[in-house]
N, C-alpha and C positions, 0 to 999 in steps of 0.2 A: 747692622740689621739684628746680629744676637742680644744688642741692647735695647732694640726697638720691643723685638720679643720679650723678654727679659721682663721692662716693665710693663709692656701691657699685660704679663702677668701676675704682676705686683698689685696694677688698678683692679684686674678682675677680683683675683684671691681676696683683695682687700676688699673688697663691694660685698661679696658672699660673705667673708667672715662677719661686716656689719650685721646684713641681712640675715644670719642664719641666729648671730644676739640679739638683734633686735626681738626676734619672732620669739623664740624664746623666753625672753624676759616679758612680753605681751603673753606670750600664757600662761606663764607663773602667775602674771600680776591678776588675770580672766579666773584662775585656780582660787588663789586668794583673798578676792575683792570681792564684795555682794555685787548683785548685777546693777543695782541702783549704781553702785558706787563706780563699778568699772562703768558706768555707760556716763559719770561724768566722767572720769579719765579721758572719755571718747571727743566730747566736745574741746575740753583743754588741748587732747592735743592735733584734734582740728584747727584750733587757736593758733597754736604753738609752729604746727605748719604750715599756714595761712602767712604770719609772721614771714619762716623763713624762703617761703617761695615769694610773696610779692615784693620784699624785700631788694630780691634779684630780679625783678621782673624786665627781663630784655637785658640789662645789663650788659653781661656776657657778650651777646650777639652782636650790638652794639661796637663792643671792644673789636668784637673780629672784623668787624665792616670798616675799624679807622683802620686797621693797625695797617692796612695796606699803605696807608698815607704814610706812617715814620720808616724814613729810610735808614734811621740812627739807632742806636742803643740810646741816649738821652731823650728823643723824640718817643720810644717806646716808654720810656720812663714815666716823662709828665703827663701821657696818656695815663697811664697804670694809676699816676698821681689824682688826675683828675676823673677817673673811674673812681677811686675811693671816696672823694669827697661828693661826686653826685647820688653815692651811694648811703653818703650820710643823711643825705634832702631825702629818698627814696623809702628807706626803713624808718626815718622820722614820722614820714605821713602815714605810711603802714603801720607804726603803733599806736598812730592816733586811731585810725579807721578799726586795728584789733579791738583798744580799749571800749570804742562802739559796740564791737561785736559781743566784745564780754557782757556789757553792760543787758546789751539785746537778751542775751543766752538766760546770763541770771538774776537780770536788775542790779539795787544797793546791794543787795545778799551777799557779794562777789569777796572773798578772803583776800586782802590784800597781799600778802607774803607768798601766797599760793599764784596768783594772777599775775604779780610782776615776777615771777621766778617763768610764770608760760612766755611772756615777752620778750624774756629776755635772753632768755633762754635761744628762742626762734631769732632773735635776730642775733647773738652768736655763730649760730648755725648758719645763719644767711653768711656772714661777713668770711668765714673760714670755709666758707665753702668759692666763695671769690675769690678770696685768695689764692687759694688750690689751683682754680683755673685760670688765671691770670699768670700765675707761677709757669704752671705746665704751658704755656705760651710761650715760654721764655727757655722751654723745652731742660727747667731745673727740678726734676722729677721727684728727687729726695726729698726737697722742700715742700713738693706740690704733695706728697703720700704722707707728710708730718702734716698739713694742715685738711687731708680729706681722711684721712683715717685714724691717725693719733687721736687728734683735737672729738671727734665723736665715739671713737671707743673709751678715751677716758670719760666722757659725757654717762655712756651707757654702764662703765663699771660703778662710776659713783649713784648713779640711778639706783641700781639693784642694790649698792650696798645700802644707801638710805630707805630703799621700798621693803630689804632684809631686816633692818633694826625698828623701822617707825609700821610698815603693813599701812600704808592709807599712798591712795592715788594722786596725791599732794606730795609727798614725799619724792616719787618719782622726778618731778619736773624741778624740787629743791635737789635735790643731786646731780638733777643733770647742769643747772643754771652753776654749779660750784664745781665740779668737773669741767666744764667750759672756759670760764670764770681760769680755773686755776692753768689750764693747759694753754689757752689761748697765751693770756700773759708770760707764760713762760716761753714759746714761741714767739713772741716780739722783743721779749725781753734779749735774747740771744742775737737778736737783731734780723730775723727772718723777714723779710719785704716789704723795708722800707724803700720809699723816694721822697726826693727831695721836690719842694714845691717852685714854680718859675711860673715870670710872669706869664707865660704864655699858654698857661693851663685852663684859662675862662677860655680860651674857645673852644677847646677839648669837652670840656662842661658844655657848653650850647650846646654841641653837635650831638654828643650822648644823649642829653636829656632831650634833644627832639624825636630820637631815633626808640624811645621806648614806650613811646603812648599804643603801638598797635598789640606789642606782647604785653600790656599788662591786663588787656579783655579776653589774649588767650591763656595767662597762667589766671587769670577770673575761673574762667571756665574748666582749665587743667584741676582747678583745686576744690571746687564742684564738683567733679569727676569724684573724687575721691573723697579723704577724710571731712572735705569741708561740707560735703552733705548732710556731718554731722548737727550741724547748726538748723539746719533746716526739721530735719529730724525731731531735735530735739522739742522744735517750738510745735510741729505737729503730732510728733506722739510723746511717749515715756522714755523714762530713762535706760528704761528694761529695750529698747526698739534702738537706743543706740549702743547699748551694751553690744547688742547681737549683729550691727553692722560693723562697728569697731572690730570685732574679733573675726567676721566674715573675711572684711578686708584684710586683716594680719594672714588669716589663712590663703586667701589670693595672690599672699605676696608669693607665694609659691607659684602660680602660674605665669606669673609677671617675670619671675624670674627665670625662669624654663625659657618662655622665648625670647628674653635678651638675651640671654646667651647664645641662644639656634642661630637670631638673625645675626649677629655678631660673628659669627663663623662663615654667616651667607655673603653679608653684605660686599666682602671684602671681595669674596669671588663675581661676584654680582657688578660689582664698579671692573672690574677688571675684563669681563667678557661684553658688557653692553657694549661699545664702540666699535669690538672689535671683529662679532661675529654676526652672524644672520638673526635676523628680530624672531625670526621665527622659531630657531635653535635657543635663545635665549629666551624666549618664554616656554620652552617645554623644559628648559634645565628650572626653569623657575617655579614650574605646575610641580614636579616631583620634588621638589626639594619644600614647598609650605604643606603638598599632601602629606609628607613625612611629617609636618611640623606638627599639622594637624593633628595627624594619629598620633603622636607626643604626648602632646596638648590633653588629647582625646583620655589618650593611660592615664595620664597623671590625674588628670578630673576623675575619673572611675575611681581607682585606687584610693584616689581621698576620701570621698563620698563614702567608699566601701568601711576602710577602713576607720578615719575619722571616730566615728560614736560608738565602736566599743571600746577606742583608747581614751575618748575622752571620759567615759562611764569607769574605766579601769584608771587612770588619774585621781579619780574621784574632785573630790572638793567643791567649788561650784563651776568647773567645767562640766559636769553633770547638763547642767542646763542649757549647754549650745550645742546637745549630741540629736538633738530632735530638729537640726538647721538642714539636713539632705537638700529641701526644696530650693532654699535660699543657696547654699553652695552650688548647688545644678546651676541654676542661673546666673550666679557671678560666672564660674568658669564658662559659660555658656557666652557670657560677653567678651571675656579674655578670646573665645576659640576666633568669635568670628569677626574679630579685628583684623585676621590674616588677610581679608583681601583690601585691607588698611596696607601695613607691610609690604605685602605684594608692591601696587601700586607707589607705595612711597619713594622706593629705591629707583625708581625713574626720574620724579620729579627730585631728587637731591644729582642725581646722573648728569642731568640736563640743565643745573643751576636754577630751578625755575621751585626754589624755598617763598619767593612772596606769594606763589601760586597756594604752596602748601598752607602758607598763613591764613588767606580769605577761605581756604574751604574747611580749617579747621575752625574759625571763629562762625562763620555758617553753620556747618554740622555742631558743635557745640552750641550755640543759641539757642537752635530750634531743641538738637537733642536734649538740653537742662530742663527747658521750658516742658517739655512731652515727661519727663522724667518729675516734675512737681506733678503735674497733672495727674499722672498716673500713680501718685502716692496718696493726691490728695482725693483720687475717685476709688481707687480699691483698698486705701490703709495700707499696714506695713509692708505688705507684701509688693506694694506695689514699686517699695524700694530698691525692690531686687528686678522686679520687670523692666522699672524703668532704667536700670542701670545698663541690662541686656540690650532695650530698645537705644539708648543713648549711643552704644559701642557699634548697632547697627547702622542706626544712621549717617555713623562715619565713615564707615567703611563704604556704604551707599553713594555717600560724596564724593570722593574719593575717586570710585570706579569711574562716574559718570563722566566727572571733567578728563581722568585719563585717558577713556576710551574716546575723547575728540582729539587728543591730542596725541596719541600713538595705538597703533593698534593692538591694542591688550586685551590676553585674552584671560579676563580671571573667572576659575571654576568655582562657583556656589556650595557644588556639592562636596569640594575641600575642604569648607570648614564646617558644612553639616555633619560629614563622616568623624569630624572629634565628636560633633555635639553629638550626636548619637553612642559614641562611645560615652558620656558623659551619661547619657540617658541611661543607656544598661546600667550602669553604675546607681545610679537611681533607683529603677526597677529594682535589682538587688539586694541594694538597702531596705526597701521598705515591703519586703517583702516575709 
């Protein structure tokens, strides 16, 4: 057990320590970069992420659902074997469908040293991030934190030191592709997770590639959610409009990260008391503990909002120019608050085995929400990027409720995640005051 601890505090520490370079180095580079220019940064690495998410798309999930089948360490093998190679069909079609995307974004115009360093980059990222998890199935943890956190920190050191000597938003993605490039290799080169190939691996392949057509319309929509609304962005307003969502989002990664972590300390107690005590007792330890999250939630959004635009006006440089965002921040974290009775609810349906449930109602609420989230950028303009991101996060959670509340009696309070957004709101007030 103290090993069990042990490294899941390996994987946390090592997610933050990304997470907190990441962010960092996206405001150096928001400091540094004219906003034309950071708001292409923003589409690239919409690109770039696009890449390493469809890449995997199901993948993974897929793997967990055979592995029940091998009863052998060899039978886990030519699985693992035949997971890499459907993963080479997978990120092949993905850089074709990028290369589209590029082409959409910026026409002929496109740098080519610049463009295949985004692709390649992202399906790097895709492949060593398989790895990892495939590894850590095999419960060989050292090897699975050399290929989810070595392999992308050296990514992000070589970033900064190229984006330190060259200053252009191209450079970025040429360091990160030779950081990858050079870590990866050396991590195969030592011989880290290989298998050998047997005939027996083409049905391993069928059964994979049938098992991933339903997640690749929810990581569509997962990556719509996020930086890939860049693309969209782009073709409907300026570069200046993705500059300021690009950096929004870098900034939310803070609220994203607040409550992985909360639920992450819930979940475990949460799996542990549903079975075993009164539905009723579990949902009132459940109302107090996302009310807490909420007011979390709630501080952190105020405190930013507050804080925020005289540190970024005190940075100076051209962070200057995203210290006038209060509105557009109010609203991101206003869609982060009221996910909670997303959360809420979710921890049932994974309790109960009932994940294809979770599939159809996130590919639902994502459809309509993407579809209301164009609409409403393309009837109110920029702003409506930030509304509809708010309305998008709603509708999930909307979803969500409904199907729970047929299927157990759940009771989620509304006014749980109004009371962040109201703290959120003060925060506002304050500012613009």
């Amino acid at each position: 057990m103290k090993k069990y601890i042990l490294f899941s505090s390996y994987y946390a520490g090592s997610a933050i320590i990304l997470k907190a370079a990441g962010f960092l180095l996206s405001l150096w580079m928001a400091r540094s970069l004219e906003v034309s220019e950071y708001g292409n940064f923003g589409v690239f690495l919409a690109i770039q992420a696009g890449v390493a998410t469809f890449g995997l798309a199901g993948i993974f999930e897929a793997v967990v659902g055979l592995l029940r089948q091998c009863k052998t360490a060899e039978e886990r093998h030519r699985l693992f074997f035949a997971t890499n190679r459907v993963f080479m069909f997978t990120i092949g079609a993905t850089l074709v469908f990028a290369s589209a995307a590029g082409i959409f974004a910026y026409g002929l115009e496109l740098d080519v040293v610049t463009f295949a360093s985004v692709l390649l980059s992202g399906a790097l990222l895709a492949y060593t991030s398989l790895q990892s998890q495939m590894v850590r199935l095999e419960e060989r943890h050292i090897e699975s934190l050399a290929f989810s956190f070595v392999v992308p920190a050296t990514a992000l050191v070589c970033s900064g030191i190229f984006f330190w000597t060259m200053h252009t938003a191209e450079s970025f993605f040429i360091g990160s592709v030779i950081g990858l490039i050079f870590s990866t290799f050396i991590l195969r080169g030592v011989g880290l997770f290989k298998f050998k190939q047997s005939t027996n691996d083409s049905s391993y392949q069928k059964e994979l590639s049938t098992r991933l057509i339903p997640y690749i319309a929810i990581t569509f929509f997962g990556w719509m959610s996020g930086y890939g609304n860049n693309l969209v962005i782009a073709k409907l307003f300026d570069s200046t409009d993705v500059a300021r969502f690009t950096f929004a989002m870098s900034i939310g990664a803070i609220m994203q990260l607040v409550a992985s972590a909360l639920n992450q300390v819930w979940s475990p107690r949460f799996f542990s008391i549903v079975h075993t005590e009164p539905f009723d007792i579990v949902e009132e330890k459940n109302r107090k503990f996302f009310f807490i999250q909420s007011l979390a939630l709630g501080f952190m959004a105020m405190s930013v909002i507050i804080l925020l635009p005289p540190v970024l006006n005190f940075m100076g440089g051209n962070l200057a120019y995203y210290s006038s965002m209060e509105i557009e921040f109010f609203l991101l974290f206003a869609g982060y608050i009221i996910l909670i009775p997303w959360w809420h609810c979710n921890n049932y349906f994974l309790a109960h085995d009932r994940g294809h449930s979770v599939m159809n109602i996130v590919l639902a609420t994502s459809a309509t929400g993407v579809a209301l989230w164009l609409a409403l950028m393309w009837l109110l303009g920029s702003i409506g990027i930030y509304i509809g991101f708010f309305a998008q996060m709603l509708m999930r959670s909307i979803g969500i409720t409904l199907i729970a509340r047929r299927l157990w009696p759940v009771h989620v309070s509304w006014t749980t995640p109004f009371a962040g957004i109201l703290l959120a709101g003060a925060g506002l007030f304050i500012a613009k005051i």
